[in-house]
N, CA, C and O atoms as CSV, one atom per row, in Angstrom:
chain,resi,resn,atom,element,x,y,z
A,1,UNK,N,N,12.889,-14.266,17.467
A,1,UNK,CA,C,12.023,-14.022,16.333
A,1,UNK,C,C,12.274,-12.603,15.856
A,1,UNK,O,O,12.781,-11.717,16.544
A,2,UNK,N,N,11.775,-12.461,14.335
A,2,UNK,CA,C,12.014,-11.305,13.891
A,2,UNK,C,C,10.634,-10.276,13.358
A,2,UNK,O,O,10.186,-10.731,12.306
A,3,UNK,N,N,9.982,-9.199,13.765
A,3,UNK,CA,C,9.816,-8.470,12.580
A,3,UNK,C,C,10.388,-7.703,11.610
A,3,UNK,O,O,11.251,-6.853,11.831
A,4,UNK,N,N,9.884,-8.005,10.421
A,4,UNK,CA,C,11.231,-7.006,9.136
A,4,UNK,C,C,9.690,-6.430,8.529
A,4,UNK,O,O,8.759,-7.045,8.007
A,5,UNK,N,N,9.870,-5.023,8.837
A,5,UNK,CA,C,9.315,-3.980,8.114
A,5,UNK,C,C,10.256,-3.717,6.669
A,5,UNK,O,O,11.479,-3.609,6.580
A,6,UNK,N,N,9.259,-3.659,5.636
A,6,UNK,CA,C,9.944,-3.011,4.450
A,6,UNK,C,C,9.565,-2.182,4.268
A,6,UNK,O,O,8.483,-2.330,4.835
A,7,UNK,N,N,9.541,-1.076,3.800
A,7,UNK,CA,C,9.469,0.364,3.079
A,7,UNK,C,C,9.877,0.809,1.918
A,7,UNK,O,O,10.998,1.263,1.688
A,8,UNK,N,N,8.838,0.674,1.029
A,8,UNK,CA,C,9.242,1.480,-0.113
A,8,UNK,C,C,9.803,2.328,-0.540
A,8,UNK,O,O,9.428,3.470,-0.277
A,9,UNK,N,N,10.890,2.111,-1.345
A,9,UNK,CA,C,11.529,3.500,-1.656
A,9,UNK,C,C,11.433,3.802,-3.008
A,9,UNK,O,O,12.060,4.734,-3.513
A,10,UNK,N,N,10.421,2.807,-3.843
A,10,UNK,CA,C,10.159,3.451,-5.461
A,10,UNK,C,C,8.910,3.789,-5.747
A,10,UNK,O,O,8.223,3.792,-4.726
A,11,UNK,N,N,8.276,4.101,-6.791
A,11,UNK,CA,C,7.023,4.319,-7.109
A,11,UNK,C,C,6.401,2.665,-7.445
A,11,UNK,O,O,6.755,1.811,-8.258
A,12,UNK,N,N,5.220,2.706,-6.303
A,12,UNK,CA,C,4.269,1.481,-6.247
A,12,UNK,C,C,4.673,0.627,-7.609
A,12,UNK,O,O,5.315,-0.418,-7.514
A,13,UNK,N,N,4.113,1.319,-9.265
A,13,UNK,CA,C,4.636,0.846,-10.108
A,13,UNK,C,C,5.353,-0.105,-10.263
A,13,UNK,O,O,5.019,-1.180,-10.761
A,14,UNK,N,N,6.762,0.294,-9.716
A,14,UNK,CA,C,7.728,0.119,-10.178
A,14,UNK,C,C,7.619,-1.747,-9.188
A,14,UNK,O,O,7.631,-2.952,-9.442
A,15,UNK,N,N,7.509,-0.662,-7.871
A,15,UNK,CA,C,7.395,-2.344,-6.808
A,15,UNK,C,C,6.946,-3.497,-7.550
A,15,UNK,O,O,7.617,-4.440,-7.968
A,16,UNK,N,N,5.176,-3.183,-7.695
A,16,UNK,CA,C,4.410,-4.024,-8.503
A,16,UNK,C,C,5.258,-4.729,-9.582
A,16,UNK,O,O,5.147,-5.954,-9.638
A,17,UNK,N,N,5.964,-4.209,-10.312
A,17,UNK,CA,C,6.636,-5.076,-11.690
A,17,UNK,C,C,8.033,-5.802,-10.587
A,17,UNK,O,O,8.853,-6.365,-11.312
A,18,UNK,N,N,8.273,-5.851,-9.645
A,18,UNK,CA,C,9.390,-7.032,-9.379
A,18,UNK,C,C,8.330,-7.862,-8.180
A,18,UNK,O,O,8.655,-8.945,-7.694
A,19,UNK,N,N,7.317,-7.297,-7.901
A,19,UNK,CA,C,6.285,-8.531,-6.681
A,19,UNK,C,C,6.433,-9.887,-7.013
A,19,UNK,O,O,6.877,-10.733,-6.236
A,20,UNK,N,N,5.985,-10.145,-8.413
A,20,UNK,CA,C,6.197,-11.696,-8.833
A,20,UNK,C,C,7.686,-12.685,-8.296
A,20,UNK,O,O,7.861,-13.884,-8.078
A,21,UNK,N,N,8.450,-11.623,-8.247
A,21,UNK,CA,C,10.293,-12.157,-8.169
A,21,UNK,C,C,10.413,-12.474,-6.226
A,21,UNK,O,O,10.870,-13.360,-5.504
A,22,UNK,N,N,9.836,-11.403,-6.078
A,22,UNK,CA,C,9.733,-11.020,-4.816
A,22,UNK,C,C,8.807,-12.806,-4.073
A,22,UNK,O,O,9.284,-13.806,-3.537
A,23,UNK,N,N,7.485,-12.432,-4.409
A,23,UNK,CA,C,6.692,-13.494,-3.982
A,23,UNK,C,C,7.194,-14.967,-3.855
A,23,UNK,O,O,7.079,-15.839,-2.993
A,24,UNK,N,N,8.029,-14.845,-5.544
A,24,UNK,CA,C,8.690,-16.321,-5.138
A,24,UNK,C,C,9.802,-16.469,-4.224
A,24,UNK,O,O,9.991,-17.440,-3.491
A,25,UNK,N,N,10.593,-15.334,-4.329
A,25,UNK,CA,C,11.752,-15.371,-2.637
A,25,UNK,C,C,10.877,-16.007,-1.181
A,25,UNK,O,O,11.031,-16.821,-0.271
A,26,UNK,N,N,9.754,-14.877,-1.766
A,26,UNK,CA,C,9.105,-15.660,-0.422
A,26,UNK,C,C,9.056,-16.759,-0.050
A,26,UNK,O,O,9.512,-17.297,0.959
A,27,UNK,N,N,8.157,-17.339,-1.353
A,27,UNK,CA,C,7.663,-18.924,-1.239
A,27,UNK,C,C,9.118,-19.796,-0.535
A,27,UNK,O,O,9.173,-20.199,0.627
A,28,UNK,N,N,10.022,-19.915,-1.392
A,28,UNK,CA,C,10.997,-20.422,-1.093
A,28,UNK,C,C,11.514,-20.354,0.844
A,28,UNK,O,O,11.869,-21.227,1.636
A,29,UNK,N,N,11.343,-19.115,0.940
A,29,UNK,CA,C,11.903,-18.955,2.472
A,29,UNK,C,C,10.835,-19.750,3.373
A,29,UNK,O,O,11.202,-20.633,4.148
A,30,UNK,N,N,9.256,-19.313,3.192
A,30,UNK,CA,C,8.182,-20.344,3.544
A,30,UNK,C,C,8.317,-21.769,3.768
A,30,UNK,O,O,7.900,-22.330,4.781
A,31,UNK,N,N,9.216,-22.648,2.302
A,31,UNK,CA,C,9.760,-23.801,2.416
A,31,UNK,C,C,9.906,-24.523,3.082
A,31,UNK,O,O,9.464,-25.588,3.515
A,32,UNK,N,N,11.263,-23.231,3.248
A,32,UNK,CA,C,12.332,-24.356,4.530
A,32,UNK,C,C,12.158,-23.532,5.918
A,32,UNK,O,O,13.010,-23.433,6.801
A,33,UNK,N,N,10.876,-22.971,5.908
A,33,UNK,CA,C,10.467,-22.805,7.342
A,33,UNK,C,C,10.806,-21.313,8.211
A,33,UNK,O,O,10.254,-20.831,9.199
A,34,UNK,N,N,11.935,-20.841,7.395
A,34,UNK,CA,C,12.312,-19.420,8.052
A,34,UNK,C,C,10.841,-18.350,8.421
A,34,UNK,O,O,10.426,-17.847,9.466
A,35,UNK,N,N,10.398,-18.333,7.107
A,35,UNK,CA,C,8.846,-17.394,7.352
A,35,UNK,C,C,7.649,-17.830,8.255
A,35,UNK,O,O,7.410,-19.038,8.240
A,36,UNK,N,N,6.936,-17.118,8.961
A,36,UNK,CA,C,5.449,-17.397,9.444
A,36,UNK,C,C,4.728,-16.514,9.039
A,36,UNK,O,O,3.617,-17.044,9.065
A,37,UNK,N,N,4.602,-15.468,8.660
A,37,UNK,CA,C,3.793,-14.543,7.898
A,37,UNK,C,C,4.054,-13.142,7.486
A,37,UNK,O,O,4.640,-12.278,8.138
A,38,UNK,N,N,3.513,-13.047,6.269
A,38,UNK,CA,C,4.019,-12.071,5.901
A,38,UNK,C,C,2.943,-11.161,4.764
A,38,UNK,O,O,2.198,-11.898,4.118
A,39,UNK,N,N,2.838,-9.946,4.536
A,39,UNK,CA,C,1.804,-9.091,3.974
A,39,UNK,C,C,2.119,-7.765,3.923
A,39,UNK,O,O,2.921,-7.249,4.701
A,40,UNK,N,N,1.470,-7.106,2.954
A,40,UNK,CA,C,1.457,-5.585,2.643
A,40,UNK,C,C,1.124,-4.862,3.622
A,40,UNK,O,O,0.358,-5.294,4.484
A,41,UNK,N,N,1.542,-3.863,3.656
A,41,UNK,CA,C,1.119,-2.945,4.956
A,41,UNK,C,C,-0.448,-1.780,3.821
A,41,UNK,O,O,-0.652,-1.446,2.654
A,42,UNK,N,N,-1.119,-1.616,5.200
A,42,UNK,CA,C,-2.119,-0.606,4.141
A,42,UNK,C,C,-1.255,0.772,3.685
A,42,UNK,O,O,-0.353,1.446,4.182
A,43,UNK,N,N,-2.054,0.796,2.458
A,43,UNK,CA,C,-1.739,2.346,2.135
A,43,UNK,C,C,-0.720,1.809,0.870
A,43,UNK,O,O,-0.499,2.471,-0.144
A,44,UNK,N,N,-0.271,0.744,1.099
A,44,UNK,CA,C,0.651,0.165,0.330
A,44,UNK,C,C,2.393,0.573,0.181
A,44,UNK,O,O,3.070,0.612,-0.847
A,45,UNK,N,N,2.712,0.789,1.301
A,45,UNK,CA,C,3.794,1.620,1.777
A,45,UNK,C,C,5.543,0.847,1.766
A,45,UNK,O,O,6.720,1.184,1.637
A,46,UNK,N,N,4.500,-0.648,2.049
A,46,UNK,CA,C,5.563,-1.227,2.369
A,46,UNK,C,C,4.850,-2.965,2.598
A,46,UNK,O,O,3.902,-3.391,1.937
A,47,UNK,N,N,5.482,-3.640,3.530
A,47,UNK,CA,C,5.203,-5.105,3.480
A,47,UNK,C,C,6.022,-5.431,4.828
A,47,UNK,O,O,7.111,-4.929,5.105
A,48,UNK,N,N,5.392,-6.256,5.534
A,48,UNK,CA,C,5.658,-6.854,7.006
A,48,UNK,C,C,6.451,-8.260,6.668
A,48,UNK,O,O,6.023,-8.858,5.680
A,49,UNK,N,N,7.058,-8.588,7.055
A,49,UNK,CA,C,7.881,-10.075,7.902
A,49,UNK,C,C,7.944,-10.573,9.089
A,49,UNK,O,O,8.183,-9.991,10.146
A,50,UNK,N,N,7.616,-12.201,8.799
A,50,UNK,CA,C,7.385,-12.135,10.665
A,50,UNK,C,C,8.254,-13.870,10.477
A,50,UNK,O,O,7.872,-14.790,9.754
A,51,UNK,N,N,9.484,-13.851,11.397
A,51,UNK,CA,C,10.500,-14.910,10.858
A,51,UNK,C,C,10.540,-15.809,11.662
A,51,UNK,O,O,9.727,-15.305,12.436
A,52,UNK,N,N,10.812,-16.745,12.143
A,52,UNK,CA,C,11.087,-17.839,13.439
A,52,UNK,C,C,12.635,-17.350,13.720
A,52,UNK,O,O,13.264,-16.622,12.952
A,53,UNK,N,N,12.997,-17.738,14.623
A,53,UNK,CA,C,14.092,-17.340,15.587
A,53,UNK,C,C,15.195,-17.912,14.518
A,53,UNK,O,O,15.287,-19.077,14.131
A,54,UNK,N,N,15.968,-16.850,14.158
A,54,UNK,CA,C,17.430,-17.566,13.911
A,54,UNK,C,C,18.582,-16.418,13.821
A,54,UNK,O,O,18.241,-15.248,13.993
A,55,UNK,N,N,20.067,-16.769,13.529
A,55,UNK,CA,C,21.266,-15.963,14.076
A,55,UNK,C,C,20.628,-14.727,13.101
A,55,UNK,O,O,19.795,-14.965,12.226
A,56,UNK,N,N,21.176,-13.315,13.403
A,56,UNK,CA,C,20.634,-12.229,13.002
A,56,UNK,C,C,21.321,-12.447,11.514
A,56,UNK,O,O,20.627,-12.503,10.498
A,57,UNK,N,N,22.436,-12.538,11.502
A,57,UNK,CA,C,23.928,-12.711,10.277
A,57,UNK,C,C,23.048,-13.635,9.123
A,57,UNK,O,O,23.485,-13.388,7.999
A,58,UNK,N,N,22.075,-14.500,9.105
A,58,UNK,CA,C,21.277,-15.022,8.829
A,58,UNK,C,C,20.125,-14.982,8.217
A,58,UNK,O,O,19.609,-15.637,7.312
A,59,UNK,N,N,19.780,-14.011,8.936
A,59,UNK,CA,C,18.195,-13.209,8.466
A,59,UNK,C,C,18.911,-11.900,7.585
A,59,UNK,O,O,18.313,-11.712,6.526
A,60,UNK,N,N,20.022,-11.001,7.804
A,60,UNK,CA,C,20.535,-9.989,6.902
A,60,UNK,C,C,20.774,-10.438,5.460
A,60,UNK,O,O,20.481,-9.740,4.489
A,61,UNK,N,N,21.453,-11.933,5.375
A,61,UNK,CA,C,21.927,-12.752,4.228
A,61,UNK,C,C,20.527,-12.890,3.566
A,61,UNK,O,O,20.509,-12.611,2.368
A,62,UNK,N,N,19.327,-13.279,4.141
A,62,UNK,CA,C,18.225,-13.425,2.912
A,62,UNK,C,C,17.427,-12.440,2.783
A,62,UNK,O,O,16.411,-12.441,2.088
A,63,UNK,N,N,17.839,-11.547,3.445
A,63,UNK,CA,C,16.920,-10.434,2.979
A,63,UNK,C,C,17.836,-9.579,1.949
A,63,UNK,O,O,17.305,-8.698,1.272
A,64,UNK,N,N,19.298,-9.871,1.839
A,64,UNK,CA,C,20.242,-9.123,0.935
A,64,UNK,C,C,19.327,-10.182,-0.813
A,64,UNK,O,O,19.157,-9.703,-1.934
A,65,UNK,N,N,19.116,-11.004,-0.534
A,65,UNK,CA,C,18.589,-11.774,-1.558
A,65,UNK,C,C,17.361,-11.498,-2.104
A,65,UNK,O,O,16.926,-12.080,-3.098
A,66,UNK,N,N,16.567,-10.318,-1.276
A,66,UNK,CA,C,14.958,-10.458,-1.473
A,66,UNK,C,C,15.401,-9.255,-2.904
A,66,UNK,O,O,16.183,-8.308,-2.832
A,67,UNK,N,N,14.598,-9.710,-4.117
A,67,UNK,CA,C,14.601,-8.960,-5.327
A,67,UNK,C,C,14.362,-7.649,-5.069
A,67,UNK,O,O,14.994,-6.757,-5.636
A,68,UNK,N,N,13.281,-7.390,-4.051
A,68,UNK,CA,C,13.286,-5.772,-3.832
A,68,UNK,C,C,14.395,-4.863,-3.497
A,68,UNK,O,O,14.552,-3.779,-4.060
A,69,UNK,N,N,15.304,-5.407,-2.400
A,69,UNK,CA,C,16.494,-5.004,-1.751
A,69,UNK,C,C,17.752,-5.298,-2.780
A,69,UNK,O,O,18.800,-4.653,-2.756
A,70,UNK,N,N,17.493,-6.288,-3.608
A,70,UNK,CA,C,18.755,-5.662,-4.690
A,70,UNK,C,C,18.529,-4.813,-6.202
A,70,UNK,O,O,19.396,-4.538,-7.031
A,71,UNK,N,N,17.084,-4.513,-6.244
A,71,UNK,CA,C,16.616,-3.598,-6.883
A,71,UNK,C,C,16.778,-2.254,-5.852
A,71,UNK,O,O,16.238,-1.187,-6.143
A,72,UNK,N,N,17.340,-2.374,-4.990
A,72,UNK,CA,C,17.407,-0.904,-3.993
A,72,UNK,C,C,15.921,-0.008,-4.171
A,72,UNK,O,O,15.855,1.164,-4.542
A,73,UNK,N,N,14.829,-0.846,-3.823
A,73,UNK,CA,C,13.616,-0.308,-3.375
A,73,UNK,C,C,12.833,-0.297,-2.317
A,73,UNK,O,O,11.699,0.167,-2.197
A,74,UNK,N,N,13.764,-1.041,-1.270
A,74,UNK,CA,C,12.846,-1.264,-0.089
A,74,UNK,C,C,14.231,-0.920,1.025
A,74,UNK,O,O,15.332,-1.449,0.872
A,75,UNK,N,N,13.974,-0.139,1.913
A,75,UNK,CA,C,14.702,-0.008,3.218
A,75,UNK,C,C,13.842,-1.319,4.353
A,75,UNK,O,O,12.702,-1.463,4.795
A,76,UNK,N,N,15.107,-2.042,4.453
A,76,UNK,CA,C,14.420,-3.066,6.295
A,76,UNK,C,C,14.352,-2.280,7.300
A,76,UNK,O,O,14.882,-1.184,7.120
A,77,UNK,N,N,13.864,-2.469,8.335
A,77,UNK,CA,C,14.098,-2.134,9.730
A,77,UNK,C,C,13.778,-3.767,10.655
A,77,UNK,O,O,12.690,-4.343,10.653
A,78,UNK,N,N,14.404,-4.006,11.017
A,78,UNK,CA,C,14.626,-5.121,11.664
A,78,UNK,C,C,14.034,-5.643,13.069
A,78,UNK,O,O,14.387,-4.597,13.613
A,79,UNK,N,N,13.721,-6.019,13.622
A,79,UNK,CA,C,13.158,-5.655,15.402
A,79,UNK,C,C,13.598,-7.324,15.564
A,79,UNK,O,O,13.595,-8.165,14.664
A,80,UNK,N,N,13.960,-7.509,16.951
A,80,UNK,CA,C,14.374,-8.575,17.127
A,80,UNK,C,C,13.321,-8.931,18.376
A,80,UNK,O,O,12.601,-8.044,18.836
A,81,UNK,N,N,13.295,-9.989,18.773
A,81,UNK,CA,C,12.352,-9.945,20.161
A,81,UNK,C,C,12.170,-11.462,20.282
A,81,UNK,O,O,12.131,-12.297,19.379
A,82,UNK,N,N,12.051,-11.650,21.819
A,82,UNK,CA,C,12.029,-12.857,22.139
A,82,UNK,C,C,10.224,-12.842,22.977
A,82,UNK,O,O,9.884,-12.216,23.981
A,83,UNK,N,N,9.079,-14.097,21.788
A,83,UNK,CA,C,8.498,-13.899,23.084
A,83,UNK,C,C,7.991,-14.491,23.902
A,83,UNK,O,O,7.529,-15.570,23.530
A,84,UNK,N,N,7.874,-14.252,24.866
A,84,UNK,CA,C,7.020,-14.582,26.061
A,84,UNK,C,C,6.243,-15.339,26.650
A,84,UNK,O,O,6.308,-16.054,27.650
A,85,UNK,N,N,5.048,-14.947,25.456
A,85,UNK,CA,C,3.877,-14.975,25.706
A,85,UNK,C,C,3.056,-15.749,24.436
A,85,UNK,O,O,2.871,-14.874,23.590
A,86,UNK,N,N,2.664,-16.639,24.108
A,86,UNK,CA,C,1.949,-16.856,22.664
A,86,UNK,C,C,0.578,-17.365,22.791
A,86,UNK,O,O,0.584,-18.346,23.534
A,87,UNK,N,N,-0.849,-17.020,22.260
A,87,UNK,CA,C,-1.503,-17.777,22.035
A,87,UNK,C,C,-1.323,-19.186,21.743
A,87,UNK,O,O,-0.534,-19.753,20.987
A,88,UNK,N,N,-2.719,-19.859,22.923
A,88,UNK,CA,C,-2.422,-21.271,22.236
A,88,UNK,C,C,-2.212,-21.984,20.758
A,88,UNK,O,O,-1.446,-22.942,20.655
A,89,UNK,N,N,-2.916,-21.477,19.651
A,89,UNK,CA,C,-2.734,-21.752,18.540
A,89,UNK,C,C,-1.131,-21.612,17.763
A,89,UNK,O,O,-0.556,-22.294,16.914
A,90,UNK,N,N,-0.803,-20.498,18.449
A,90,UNK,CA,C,0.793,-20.029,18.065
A,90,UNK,C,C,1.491,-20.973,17.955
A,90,UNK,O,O,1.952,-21.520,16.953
A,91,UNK,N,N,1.612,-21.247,19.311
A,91,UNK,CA,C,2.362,-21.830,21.100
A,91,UNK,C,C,3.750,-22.986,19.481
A,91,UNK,O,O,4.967,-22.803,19.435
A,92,UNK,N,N,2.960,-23.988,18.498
A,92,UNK,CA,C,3.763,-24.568,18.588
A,92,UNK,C,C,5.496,-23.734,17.423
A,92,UNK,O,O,6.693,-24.025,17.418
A,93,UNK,N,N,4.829,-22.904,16.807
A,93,UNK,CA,C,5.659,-21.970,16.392
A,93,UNK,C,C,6.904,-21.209,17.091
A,93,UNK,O,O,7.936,-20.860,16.518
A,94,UNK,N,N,6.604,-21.042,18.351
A,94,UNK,CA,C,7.605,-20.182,19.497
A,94,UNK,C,C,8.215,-21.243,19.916
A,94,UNK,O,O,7.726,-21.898,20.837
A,95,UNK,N,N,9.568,-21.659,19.229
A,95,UNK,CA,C,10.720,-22.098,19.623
A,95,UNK,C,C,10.692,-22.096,20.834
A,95,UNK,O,O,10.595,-23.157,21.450
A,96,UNK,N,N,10.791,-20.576,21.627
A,96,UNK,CA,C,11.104,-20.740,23.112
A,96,UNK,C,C,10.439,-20.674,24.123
A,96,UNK,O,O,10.734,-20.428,25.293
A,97,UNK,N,N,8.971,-21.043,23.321
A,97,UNK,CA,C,8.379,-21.580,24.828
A,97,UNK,C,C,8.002,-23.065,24.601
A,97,UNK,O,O,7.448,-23.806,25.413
A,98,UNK,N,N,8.333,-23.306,23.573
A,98,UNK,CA,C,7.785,-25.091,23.214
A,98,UNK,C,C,8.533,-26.386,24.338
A,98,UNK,O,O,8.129,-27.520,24.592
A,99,UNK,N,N,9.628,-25.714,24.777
A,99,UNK,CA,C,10.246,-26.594,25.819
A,99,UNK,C,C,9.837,-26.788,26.934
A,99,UNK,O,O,10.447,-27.540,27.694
């Protein structure tokens, strides 16, 4: 699984006028299942990703697609992590403990 921190790198403004473009990247990734949640960070700094498990080469390819990142306004930081541990409600989301 992934978290993808974004970080703003334009004036809020500017963010705000591509969110709509943005939102629908989202929707779409939501779709076909890649996303489990995702939201603004406070302060409005930036915006969280939270992905189901898949090849990293994978997750770089749609985030090269997210409107913010080819408007060159958002830096990723990526975190990879396998986990563990999930609440029952989670549980059926975590690929690797569902087995």
């Amino acid at each position: 699984m992934y978290i993808v921190m974004l970080a703003y790198k334009a004036p809020i403004e500017e963010i705000d006028y591509l969110l709509p473009d943005h939102m629908e990247w989202l929707s779409r990734h939501y779709d076909a299942g890649h996303f489990l949640c995702s939201g603004r960070q406070p302060g409005k700094t930036g915006r969280v990703i939270i992905t189901r498990p898949m090849p990293r080469a994978k997750l770089e390819a749609m985030l090269a697609t997210d409107p913010l990142d080819m408007a060159r306004m958002v830096r990723h930081e990526v975190v990879e992590f396998e986990a563990s541990r999930t609440a029952p409600e989670l549980l059926r989301v975590n690929e690797a403990l569902a087995s």
